[in-house]
N, C-alpha and C positions, 0 to 999 in steps of 0.2 A: 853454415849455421842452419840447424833444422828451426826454422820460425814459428811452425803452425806444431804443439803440442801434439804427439796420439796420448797424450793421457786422458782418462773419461773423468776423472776427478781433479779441479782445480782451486784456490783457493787463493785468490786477490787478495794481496794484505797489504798494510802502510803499518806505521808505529808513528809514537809522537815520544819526546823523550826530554828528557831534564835540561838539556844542555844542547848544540847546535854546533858541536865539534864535530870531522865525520868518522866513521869507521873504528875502526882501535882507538884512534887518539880521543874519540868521545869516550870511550868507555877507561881509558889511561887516565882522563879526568873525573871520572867518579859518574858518570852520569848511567841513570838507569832511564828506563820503557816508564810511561804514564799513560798512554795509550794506546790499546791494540781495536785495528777495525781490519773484517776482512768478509769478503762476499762470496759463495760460493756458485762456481760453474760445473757444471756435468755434460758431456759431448757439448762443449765449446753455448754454451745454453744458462744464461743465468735463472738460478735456481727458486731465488728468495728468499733462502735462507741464509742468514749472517752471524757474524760474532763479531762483538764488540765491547768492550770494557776500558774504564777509565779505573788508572793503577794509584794508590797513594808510593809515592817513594823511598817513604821517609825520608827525604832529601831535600833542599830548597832548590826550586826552581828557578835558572838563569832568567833575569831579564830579557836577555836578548831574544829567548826561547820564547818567553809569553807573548813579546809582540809577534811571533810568526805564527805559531797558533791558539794563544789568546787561555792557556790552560794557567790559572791560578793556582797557586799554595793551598789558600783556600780552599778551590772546589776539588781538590783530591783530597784531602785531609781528611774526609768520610770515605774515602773511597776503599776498598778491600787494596792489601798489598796483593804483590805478583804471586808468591806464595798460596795465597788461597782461592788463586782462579788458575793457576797454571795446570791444575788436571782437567778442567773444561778447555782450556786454550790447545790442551796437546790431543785430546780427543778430536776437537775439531780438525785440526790440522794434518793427523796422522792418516797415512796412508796417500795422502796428497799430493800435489805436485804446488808449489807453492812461487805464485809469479807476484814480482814487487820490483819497483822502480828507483833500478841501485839498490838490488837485492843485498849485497854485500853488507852493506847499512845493517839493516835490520836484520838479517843473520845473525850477525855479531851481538846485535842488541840481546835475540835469541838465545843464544848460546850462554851470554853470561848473565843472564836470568837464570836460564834450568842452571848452569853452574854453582850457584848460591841456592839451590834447594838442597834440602833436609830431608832422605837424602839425597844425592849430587842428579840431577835430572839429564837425559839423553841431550847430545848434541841434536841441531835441528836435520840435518843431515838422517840420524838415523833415524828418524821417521817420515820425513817426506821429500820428495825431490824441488828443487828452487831452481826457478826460472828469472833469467833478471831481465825482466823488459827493456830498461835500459837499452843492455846490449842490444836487442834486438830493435827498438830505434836505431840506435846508430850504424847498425846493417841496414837496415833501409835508409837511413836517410844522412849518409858520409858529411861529416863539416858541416850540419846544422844545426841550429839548439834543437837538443830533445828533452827539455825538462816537461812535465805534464803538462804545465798552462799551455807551452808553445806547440805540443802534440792537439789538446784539444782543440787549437784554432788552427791546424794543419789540417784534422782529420773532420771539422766543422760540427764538434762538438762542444755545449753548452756548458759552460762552467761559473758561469753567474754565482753560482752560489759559495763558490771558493773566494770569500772573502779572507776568514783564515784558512792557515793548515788545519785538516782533523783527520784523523787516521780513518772512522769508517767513509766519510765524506769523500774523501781522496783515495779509495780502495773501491768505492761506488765509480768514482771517475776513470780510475787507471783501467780497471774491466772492460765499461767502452772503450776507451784507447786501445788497449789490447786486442779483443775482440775485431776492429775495426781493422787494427792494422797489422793484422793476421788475417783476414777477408774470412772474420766468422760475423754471426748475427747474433746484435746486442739487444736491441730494443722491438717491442711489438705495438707500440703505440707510435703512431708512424705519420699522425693527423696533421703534421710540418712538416710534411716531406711529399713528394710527390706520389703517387703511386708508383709501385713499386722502387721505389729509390727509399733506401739507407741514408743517415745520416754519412757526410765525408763525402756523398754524392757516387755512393757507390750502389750502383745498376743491378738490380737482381731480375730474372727475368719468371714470370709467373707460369707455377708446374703445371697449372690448366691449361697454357693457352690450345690456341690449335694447331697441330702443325703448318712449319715455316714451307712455302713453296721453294721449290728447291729450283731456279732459272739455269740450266745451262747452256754454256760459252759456246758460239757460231762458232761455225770451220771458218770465218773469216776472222773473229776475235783469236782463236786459238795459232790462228799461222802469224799474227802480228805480236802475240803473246812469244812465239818461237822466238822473231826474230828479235827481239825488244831481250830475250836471256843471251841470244848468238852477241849483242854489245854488250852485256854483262862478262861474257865468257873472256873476251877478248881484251878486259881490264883485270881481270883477273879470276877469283875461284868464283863459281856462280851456283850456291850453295841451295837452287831452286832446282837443280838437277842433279838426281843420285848418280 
């Protein structure tokens, strides 16, 4: 699995959605997108520029849905349908490379939005490339939870503020995640960290310093280094010698 993107354009997203079924079977149950948030990165670099909008659905939203991320009837009922924001949503997105957490989710959500446009709008596919961090946790990290909350206190990232789910909120957070555990650079305000240390306690070493002294090994180090590979050799392949 290629982990670290070459794409120069990227595009963090989350959705929030009527219903809390996953995949097809949310959308087999009627359930549409209410909220789109997404952040954008260029060479691996957050940008500061975002999109973000809350959908009305014309639909009632599930109970179960409100208690996870706390969106009411109510406060979408003003809010513009999908319809009348999806040519800002596809401008932003397009040409992208679009990374989401259990990208499959919100593809799908994707898809059967533009599919209910007037008329019928491009699969997500054909405008930008998706990246499912998901997978890419569970390449790093085999048999562990990788939901976001358990990423950000893996990779010693603050999430306080995720009390509920919210799409741009949790598109703000998966970026660090991502970024992090991808060994790119998230954050430039750094004043909790040590010098030069990244949040996740990842070591970057400073492009001014001066150069490192380079010490080289005695012919006495070097002949005990010999014989210390002659007992490696004799267990078996000793892959410190071409």
């Amino acid at each position: 699995m290629n982990i670290i993107s070459s794409a120069k354009r990227q595009v963090i997203l989350d959705t929030e959605t009527t219903g809390m079924n996953q995949g097809a079977g949310a959308i087999f149950f009627g359930h549409r997108i209410i909220e789109i948030g997404c952040v954008e990165v260029i060479n691996r670099k957050l940008t500061g520029r975002h999109y973000h909008e809350y959908i009305n659905p014309m639909q009632l939203i599930d109970e179960e849905a409100i208690t996870v991320h706390g969106i009411t009837n109510e406060f979408v009922a003003d809010k513009p349908v999908f319809a009348q924001v999806a040519q800002s949503f596809i401008d932003f997105i397009d040409g992208a490379e679009i990374v989401a957490h259990n990208a499959n989710f919100d593809v799908s959500f994707m898809d059967h939005e533009f599919s209910l446009l007037q008329p019928k709008g491009p699969k997500t596919t054909d405008i930008c490339e998706v990246l499912d961090s998901l997978a890419v946790a569970k390449f790093l990290h085999p048999g562990q939870k990788n939901n976001l909350d358990a990423l950000c206190k893996r990779y010693g990232i603050d999430n306080s503020r995720r009390e509920l789910h919210g799409a741009l909120l949790d598109a703000e957070i998966l970026a660090d995640v991502y970024l992090i555990m991808t060994g790119g650079q998230t954050k430039f305000e750094l004043s909790n960290e040590k010098a030069g240390q990244e949040g996740g306690g990842i070591m970057r070493l400073d492009a001014n310093r001066a150069n490192l002294k380079v010490i080289a090994a005695s012919a006495d180090e070097l002949t005990m280094h010999s014989e210390r590979l002659d007992l490696v050799e004799k267990s078996g392949q000793c892959i410190w010698r071409g």
